[in-house]
N, C-alpha and C positions, 0 to 999 in steps of 0.2 A: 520533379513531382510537385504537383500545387499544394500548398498548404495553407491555402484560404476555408479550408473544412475547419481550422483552427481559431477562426475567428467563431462566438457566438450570440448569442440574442442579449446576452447578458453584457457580454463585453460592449457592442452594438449601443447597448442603456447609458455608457458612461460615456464621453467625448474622447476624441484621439487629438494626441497631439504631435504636431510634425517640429523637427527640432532642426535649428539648422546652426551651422558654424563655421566662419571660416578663420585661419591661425594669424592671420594679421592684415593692417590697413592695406598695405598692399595688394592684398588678393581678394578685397572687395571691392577695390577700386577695377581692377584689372581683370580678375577672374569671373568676368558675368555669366559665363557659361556655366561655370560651377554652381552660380546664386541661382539661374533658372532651373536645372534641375532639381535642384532642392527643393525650390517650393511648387514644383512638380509635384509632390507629393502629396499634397495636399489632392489631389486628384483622384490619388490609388485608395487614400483613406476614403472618402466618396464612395468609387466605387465596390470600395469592403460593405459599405452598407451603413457608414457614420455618419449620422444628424451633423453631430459637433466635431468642428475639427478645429482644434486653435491652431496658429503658426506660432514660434515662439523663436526671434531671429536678433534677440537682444544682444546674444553672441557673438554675432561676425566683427571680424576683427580682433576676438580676443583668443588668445593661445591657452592651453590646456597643457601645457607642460609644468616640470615641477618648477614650486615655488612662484607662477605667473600669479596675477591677478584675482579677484573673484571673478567667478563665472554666472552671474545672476541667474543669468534663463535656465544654468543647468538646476544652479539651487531651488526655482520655477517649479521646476521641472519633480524634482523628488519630492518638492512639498506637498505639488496636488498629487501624486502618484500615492504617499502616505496616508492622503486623505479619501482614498480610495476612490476620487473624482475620475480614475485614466483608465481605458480599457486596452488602449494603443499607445506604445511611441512609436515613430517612425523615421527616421535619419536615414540616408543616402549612403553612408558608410558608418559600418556600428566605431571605426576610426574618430568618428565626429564625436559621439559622446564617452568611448572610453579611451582614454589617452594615457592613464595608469589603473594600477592593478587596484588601490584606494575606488577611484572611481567606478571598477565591472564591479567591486565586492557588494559595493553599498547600493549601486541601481540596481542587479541582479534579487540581493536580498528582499528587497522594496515590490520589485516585480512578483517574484514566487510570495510573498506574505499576501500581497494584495490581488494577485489571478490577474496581473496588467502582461499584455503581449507584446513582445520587440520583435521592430522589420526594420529591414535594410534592403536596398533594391532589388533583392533574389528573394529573400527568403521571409518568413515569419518565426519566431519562436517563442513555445511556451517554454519560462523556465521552474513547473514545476514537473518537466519532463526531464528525467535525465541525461538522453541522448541531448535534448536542443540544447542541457545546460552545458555537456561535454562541450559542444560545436560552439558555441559562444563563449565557453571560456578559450579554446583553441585561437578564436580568431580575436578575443581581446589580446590572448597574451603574443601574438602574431601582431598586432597592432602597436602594441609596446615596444617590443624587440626592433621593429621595421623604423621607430621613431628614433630609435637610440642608436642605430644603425646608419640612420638617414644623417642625423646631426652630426656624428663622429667621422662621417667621410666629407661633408660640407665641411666641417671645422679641419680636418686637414687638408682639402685642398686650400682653403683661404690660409692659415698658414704654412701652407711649401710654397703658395702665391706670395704672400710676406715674405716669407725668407728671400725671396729674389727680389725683391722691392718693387713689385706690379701692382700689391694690391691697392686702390686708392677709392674707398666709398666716397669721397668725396675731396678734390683740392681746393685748399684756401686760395683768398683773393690774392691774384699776384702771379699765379702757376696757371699753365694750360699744358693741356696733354697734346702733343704735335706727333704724335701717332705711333709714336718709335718710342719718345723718353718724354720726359716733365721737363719743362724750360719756363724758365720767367715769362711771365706776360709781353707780348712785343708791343704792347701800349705803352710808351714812356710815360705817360702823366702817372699810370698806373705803378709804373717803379720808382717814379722821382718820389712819390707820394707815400708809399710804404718803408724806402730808406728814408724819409724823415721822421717814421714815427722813431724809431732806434738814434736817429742822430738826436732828437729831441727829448728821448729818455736819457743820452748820455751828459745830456747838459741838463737836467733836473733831476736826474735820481731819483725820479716817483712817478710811479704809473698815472696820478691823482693831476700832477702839476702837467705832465703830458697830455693828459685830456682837455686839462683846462686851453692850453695855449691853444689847443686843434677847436676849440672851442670859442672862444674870445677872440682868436682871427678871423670865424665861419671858416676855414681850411677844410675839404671834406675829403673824405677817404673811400678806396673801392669795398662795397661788402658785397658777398655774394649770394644771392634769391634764386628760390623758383620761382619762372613767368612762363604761362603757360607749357610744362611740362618737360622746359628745360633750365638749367642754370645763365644766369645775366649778371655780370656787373652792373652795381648801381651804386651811384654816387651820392653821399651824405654824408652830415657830419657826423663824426662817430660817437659810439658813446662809451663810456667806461670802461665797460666790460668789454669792446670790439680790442680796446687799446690793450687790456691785461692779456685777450687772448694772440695778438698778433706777439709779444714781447713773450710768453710764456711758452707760443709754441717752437718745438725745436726745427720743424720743418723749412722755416724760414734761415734756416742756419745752414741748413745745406743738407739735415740727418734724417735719414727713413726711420720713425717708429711704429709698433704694431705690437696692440697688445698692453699697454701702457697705465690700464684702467681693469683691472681683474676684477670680477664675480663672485660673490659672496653669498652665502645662503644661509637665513637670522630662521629663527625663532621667534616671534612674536607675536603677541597677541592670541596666543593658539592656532597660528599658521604658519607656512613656513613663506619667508619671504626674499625677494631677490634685492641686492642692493651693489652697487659699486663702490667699489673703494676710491681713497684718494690715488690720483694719477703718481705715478711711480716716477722716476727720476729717469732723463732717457735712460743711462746706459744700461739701466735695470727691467728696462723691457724683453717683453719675448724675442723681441726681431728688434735689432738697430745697429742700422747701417749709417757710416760713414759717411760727407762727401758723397754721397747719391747725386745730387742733382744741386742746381747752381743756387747761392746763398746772397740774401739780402745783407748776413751779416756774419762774419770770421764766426766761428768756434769758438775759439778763448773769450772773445766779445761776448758773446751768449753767457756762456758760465760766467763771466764775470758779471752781467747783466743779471744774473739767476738769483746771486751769492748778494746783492745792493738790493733784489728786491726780496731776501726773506729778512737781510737786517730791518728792511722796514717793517718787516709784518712783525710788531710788536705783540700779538695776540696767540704768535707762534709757539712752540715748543722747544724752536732752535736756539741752544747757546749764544750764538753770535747776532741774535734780535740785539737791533741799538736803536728801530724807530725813527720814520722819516722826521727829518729837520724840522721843527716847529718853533712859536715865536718864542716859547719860555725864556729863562731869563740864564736857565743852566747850561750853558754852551759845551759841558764835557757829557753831556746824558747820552747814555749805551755807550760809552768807548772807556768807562772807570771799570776795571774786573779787582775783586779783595784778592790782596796778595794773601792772606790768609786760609780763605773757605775755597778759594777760583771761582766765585760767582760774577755776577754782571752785578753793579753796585744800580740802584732807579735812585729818582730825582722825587724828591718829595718839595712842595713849596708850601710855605710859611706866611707868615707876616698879616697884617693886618689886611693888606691887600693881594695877600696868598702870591706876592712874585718871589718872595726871599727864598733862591733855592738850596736844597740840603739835600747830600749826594748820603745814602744810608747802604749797607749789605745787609739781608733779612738775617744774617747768622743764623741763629736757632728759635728764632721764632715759629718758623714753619713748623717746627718737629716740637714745640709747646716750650721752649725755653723763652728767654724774656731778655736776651742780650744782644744787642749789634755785635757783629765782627767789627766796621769800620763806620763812620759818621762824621760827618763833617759837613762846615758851612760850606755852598759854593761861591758867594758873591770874591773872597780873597783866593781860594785854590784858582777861578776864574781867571781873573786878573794876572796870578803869575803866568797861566798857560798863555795868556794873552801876550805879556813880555816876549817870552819862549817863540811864539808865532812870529811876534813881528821880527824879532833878532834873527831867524832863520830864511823869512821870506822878503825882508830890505834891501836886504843884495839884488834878488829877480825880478825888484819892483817895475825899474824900465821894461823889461822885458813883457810883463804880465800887462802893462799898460800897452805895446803894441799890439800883442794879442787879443788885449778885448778890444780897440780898436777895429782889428783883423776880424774878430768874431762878431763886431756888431756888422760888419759889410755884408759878411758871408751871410748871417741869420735874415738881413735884408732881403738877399737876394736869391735865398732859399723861397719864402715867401711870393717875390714877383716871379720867381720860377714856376711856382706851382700855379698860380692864378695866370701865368700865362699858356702852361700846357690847358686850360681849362677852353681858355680861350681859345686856342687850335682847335679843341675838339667843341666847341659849337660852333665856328664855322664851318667846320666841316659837316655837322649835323643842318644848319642853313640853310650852306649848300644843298645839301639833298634833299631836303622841303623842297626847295624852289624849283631843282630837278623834278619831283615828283608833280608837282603843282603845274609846270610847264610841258608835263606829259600828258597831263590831262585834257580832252574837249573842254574849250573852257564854255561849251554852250550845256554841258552836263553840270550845271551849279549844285548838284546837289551834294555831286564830289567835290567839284573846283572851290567850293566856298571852306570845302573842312581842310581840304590843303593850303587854301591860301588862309586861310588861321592860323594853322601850323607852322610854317612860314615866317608868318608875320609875328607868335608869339618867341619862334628862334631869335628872331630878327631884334626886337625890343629886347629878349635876355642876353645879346651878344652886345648891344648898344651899351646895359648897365653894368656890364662886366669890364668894359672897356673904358670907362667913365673911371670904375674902382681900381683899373692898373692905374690912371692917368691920376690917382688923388693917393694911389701908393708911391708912386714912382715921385711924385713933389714931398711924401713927408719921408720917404727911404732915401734924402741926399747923401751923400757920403761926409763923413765930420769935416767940418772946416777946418782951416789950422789952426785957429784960435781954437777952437776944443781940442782938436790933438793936442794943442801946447799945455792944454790942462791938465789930461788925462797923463802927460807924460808928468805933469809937475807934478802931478797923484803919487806916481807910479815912485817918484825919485820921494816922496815923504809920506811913504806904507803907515808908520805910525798915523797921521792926520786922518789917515782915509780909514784908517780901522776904529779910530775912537771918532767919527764924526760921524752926528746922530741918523745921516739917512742911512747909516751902515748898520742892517738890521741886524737881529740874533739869527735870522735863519741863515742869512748869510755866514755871518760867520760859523756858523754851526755847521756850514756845508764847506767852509775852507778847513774849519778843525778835522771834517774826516776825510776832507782831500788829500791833507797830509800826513794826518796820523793814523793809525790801524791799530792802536790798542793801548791804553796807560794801566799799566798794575799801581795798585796802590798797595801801603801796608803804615801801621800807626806801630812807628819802631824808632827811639824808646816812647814811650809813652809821652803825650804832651810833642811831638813831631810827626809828622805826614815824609813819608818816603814814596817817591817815582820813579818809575821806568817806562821811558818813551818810548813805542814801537813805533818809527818814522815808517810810511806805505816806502817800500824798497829795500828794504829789510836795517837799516840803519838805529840804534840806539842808544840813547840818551837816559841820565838818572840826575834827580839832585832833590834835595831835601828841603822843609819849608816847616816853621813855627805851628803848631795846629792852634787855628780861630775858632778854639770851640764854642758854640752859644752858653756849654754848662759853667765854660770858665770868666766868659764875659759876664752875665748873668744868673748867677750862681744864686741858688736860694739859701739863705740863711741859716746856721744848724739850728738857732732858737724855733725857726718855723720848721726845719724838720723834727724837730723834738720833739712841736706839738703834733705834727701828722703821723711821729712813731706812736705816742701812745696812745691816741686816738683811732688808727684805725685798725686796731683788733676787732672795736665793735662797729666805728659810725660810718656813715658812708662819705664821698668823696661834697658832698652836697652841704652838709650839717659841719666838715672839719673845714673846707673855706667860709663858712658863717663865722665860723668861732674866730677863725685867721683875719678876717675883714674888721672883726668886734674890738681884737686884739691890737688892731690898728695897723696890720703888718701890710707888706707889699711882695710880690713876687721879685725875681731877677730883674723880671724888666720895668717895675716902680707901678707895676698894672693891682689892681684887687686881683683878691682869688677868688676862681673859679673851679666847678666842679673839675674841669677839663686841665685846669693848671695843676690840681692837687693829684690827679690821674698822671700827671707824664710827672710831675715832681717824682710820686711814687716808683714808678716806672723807669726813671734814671737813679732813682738810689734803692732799686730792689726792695722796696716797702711793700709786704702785703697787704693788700686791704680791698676793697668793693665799691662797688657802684650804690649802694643804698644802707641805711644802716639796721643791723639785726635787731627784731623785735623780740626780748625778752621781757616774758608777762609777769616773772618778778619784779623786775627795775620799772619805776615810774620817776618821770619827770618830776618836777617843780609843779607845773599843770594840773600831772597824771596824779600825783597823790593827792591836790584838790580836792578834782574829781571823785576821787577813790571815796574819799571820809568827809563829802559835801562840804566841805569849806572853803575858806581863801585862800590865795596866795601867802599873802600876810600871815594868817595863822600858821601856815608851813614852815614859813622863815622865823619864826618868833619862838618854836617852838625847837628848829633845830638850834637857834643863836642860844637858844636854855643850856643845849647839852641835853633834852629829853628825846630827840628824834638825830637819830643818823643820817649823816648825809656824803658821799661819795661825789667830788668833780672831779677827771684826771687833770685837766687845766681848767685857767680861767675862762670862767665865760662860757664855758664847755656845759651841757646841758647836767642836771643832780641827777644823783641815781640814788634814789629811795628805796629800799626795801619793803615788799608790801607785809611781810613779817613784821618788820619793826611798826609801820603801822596798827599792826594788828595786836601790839603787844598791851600787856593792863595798864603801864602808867600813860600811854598814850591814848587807849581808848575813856579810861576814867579821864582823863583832863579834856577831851574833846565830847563826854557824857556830859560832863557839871555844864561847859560850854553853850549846848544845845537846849539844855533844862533853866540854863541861869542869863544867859547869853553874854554872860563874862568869861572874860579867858583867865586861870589861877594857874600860875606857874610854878613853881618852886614855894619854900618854907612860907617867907613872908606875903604871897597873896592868901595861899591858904590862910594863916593865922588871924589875917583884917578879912577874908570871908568871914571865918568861924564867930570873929566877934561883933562882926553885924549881924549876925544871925541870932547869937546869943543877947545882943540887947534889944533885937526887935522882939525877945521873948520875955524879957522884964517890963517891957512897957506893958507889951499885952496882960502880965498879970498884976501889974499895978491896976 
């Protein structure tokens, strides 16, 4: 039955609007058929009899499920409807604009307050008709239902698909699908090139130095694009991020995950919002499987690759954070744990030019207490670990010196490997220019001139690639034996080569956790440092060493802590090295004081005290009482040296403390009264009594 009787003159008065929506970029790229009939509609409002009909198509593309995005055109949409501008919506499925029960309550509502009509491609309804409202809430909440229906059988097919390990939205670079299973790419450049990024993370231990070298060689690596509408290898040098994700992902190890990134749904801002967590560890995935398909890199490799790249995320949360090798000067940082609390000891530096390092445990600072567990200098802990090193690894020196021999060949010829697969695959690309180029009429120039470009620009990038093996292959020689014969006399005197200056800290910092896996420390008895070596192979070692503490080298004086005990109840750390500096005194290390020295003085001998000092409006200075009773300096001090005004220092030098009382008291304000009247100061018995008698004879004169 028609129910265009339901449109009227009135409705007809205000503008119709056609709404249109599709749930993702996908199905506006793909579903055109759907986009035309939608704005089909704009036709049928026509011929209802509407002047005005907006389209409002801001939406396509975006989903209407919970916790998705805002949906501007719908918000559009309620605003003019509220403003009573709409006489029609019109959508193609009333699906399109209710997608929850939130959304039919509040357009519904909006509709019957404002006499606005909803259509969908059968039908019209008024809702402040009862029956249309029955029929439109039916098929909102048949719209809902049909949604959560649709998704929950999509979601278990994808994973019972996972669970077998078919599903793949998309393989990284390296894998193709050969129609049956997942196998390695059969382009060798493409494998030789992805096992080096793993062989080159195992020899630097940092995602950061891995990218560098792929970098500072131009070495470029497969990444995978859409071109035109399907997926292509392309070749480039990679950047950062391609390297964290090839090393982080587990797929490259041989294991199916699925699932690995779970969904979350926030609260905020007064909405609700969808957000991903961080990715989950594989074997804590929904689906993961084993050994699925062939591996650029062992299992145990990988996890051991996992475990070296969160010690370096020092930003981490994980215990076992120790922080890529850097050049500081602390060669034990991340590998000290307190035998006491079990924390991870950080590396603080010092000194004038901030390299002096000091290995500290926060003890109870964190939780507001004010004590180290453990602390100490590193320049002497250093040095002995240094001993320990070389007595351990002098024995293997030969041996370590054929091997890096052995590894500078290999890393060579890693190098002219890769730039030589490069080279296969442009002349093979040459070749097929020239093929193409020679297919062609060459009297059709209008082709012939773009292939023989083509061609020719193959032809010059194969020239300069070939140019760059021919100037690797002169500087990749293999060592002479006059360098072997070095490298081995290296090898047989480890001490030389570890103290000789091109032998940097990161280096050694990268041999110290070569070998070691963990040092406990503990300060037992007091005044000695105690070790326990965890050697990587489970192997350990202990022995005890003098503690080089800074407070015992440089110990501040009790006379200068005596004055920064009584002083700082009230003054600050600012005004007690003034007093310390006056007093002529010097710190531990022969330096003035400073606010910052009288701060950690404090701070090593549990002195309370403050950053500024407390202003109490009874006590005034030396200055302050001046001020107070308009005089001088002079007269302050002439007055207390009487014994008529009190005066308070805790030490010398230390600023007065005046009572604004005693100021204010009668024999001080009478002798600073005659002062101001007479502009003489009378102190005690005998100035008063030679006042009194010049005043007394200026009065005999006058009456002679």
């Amino acid at each position: 039955m028609s129910t265009e009787h339901k449109v009227t003159d009135e409705h007809r008065a205000r503008r119709a609007i056609v709404y249109l929506r599709q749930s993702s970029d996908g199905q506006v790229r793909n579903n055109l058929e759907s986009q035309r009939l939608q704005y089909a509609l704009k036709e049928r409002a026509q011929a209802l009899g509407f002047r005005q009909v907006e389209v409002i198509d801001t939406d396509l593309g975006s989903s209407a499920a919970i916790a998705a995005r805002r949906r501007e055109g719908f918000e559009r949409l309620l605003g003019a409807v509220a403003l009573g501008e709409v006489g029609l919506i019109l959508s193609r499925e009333l699906s399109r604009l209710l997608r929850t029960d939130k959304d039919f309550c509040q357009l519904v509502e909006l509709c019957q307050a404002f006499g606005t009509l909803l259509g969908d491609e059968d039908n019209l309804y008024d809702t402040s008709t009862m029956d249309d409202q029955l029929v439109l809430g039916i098929k909102a909440t048949i719209s809902v239902v049909e949604l959560k229906v649709l998704r929950m059988r999509l979601r278990e097919g994808k994973e019972n698909k996972a669970r077998r390990g078919e599903l793949y939205p998309r393989l990284p670079p390296g894998y193709v699908w050969d129609g049956l299973h997942v196998v390695k790419d059969p382009d060798l450049r493409v494998q030789d090139a992805l096992t080096l990024v793993f062989t080159k993370f195992r020899e630097t231990w940092s995602i950061r130095q891995t990218f560098k070298w792929f970098r500072d060689n131009d070495v470029e690596l497969p990444v995978t694009k859409a071109r035109h509408g399907r997926l292509v290898v392309v070749w480039q040098v990679p950047r950062q991020t391609f390297i964290a994700y090839v090393l982080h992902n587990p797929f490259y190890a041989g294991a199916y995950t699925w699932g690995r990134r779970p969904t979350e749904v926030l609260w905020r801002d007064g909405l609700l919002r969808k957000r991903q967590k961080r990715p989950l560890p594989p074997e804590q995935a929904r689906v993961f499987l084993r050994e699925h398909h062939p591996s650029y890199v062992a299992w145990a490799t990988f996890e051991d690759n996992q475990r070296m790249m969160r010690r370096n995320y020092w930003r981490g949360e994980s215990d076992e954070t120790a922080g890529v090798a850097r050049t500081g000067s602390g060669l034990l940082a991340g590998l000290l744990r307190c035998g006491r609390c079990g924390r991870k000891l950080y590396v603080r530096y010092w000194g004038k030019a901030g390299t002096a390092a000091r290995y500290l445990c926060t003890g109870d600072f964190s939780s507001g207490g004010n004590h180290y567990c453990v602390g100490f200098g590193g320049s002497t802990v250093d040095r002995r670990f240094a001993e320990e090193i070389v007595a351990v690894l002098s024995p293997h020196g030969v041996r370590a010196s054929l091997e890096a021999v052995e590894h500078l060949d290999a890393d060579q010829q890693q190098r002219l490997q890769i730039v030589r697969r490069q080279l296969e695959q442009l002349e093979y690309e040459a070749t097929r220019a020239f093929e193409q180029f020679n297919s062609v009429d060459a009297r059709n120039r209008l082709v012939a001139s773009e292939l023989e470009r083509r061609w020719n620009d193959k032809l010059q990038e194969r020239d300069r690639l070939r140019a760059s093996i021919t100037e690797l292959e002169r500087r990749c020689r293999p060592p002479s034996a006059e360098e072997r014969n070095a490298l081995d006399a290296l090898g047989r005197r480890f001490a030389d080569a570890w103290n000789h200056p091109a032998c940097s800290n990161e280096l050694k910092k990268q041999i110290f956790r070569t070998v070691i896996e963990e040092v406990l420390v503990n300060e037992a008895p007091p005044g000695a440092l105690s070790f326990i070596v965890h050697w990587k192979g489970g192997s350990h070692t202990a022995f005890s060493m003098t503690k080089a503490s800074s407070k015992t080298q440089h110990r501040t004086t009790d006379a200068d802590l005596d004055v920064i005990r009584k002083m700082a109840p009230r003054y600050g750390d600012d005004d007690i090295a003034s007093v310390l500096n006056r007093l002529g005194r010097r710190t531990g290390k022969g330096k003035p004081w400073s606010a910052m020295s009288v701060k950690t003085a404090r701070r090593n001998h549990a002195i309370e005290g403050r950053a500024k000092t407390i202003d109490d409006p009874q006590l005034l200075s030396l200055q302050g009482a001046a001020r107070y009773t308009g005089t001088s300096d002079t007269t302050i001090k002439k007055l207390v040296d009487a014994n008529v005004l009190a005066m308070k220092q805790v030490v010398p030098f230390a600023p007065w403390e005046i009572r604004r009382a005693d100021l204010d008291s009668e024999p001080v304000r009478a002798i600073l009264g005659r002062l101001k009247r007479t502009g003489r100061l009378a102190i005690g018995g005998q100035s008063a009594f030679q006042q009194e008698l010049f005043t007394k004879n200026q009065g005999d004169d006058h009456a002679r």
